[in-house]
C-alpha positions in Angstrom: 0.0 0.0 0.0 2.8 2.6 0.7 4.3 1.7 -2.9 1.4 2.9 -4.3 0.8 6.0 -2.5 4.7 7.2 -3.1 3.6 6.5 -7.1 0.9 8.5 -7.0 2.4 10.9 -4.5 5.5 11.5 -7.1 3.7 12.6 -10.6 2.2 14.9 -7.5 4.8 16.5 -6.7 6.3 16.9 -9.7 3.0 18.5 -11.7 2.8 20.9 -9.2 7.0 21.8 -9.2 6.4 22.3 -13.0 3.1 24.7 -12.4 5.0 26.6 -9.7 8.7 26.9 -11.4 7.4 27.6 -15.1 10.6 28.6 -16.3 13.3 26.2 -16.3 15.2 28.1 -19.2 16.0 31.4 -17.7 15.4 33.2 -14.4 11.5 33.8 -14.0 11.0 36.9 -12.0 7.9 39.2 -12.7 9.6 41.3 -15.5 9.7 38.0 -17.4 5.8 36.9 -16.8 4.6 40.2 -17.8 6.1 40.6 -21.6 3.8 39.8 -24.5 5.2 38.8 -27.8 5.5 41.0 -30.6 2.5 39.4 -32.2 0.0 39.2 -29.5 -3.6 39.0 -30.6 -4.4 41.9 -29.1 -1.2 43.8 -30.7 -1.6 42.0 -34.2 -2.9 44.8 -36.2 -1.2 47.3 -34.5 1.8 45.9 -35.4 0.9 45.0 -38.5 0.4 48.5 -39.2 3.3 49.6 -38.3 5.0 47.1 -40.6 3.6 48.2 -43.5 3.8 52.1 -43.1 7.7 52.2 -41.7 8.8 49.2 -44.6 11.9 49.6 -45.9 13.5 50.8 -42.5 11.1 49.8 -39.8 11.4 52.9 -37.9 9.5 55.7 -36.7 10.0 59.5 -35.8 7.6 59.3 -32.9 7.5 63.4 -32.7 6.9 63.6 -36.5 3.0 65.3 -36.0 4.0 67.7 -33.5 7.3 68.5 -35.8 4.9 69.4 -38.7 2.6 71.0 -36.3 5.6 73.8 -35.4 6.3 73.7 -38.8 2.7 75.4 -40.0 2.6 77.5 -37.2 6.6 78.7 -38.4 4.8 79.2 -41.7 1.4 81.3 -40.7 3.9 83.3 -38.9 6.4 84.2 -42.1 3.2 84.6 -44.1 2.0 87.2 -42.0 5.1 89.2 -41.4 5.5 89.3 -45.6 2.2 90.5 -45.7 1.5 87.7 -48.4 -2.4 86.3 -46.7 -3.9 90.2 -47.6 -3.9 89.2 -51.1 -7.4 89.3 -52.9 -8.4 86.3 -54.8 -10.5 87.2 -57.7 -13.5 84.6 -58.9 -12.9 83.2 -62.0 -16.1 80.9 -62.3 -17.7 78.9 -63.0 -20.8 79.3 -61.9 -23.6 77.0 -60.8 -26.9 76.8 -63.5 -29.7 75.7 -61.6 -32.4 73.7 -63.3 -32.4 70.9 -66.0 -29.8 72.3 -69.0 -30.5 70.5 -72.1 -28.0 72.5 -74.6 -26.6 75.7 -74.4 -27.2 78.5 -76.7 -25.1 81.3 -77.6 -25.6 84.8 -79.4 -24.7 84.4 -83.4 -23.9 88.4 -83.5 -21.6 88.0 -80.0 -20.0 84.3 -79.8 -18.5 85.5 -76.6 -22.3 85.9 -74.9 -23.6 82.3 -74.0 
């Protein structure tokens, strides 16, 4: 009877060793249970994403919208101080014709008068 407890008793033993001490190939310590893989469902298309918009180099200027943020707000300013936004724009047309237009006609004596 006791040589069947200590058989039973030793798969025991050793499931719950293997449940406890996880990580036989390196040092387990909680730095090590809390990383994710690159890939991580929850990451995939994230990731993904970012492979395909940084391709050929795979990296990013993480400041890169606040950069070109400055850089309009550089620009406003020069255009303000060179006086070029107080220049008048002048319509040119065209012109919206309301209703159903079938064909256009135009004045024989003035070809320039539609």
């Amino acid at each position: 009877m006791k040589k069947y407890i200590y058989l039973l008793t030793a798969p025991v033993i050793a499931l719950l060793l293997f449940l406890i001490f996880p990580s036989v190939s390196g040092v387990f310590t909680l730095e090590n249970a809390k990383t994710t893989s690159a890939f991580d469902k929850h990451t995939y298309p994230y990731e993904w994403a970012w492979i395909q918009k940084t391709y050929p180099h795979y990296n990013a200027d993480d400041d890169v919208y606040i950069k070109a943020i400055e850089h309009v707000k550089r620009m406003k300013a020069s255009q303000t101080d060179k006086h070029l936004s107080n220049i008048q724009w002048e319509f040119a047309g065209p012109i919206n014709i309301g209703g159903r237009v079938v064909d256009i006609e135009f004045n024989p004596q003035d070809p320039d008068i539609v």
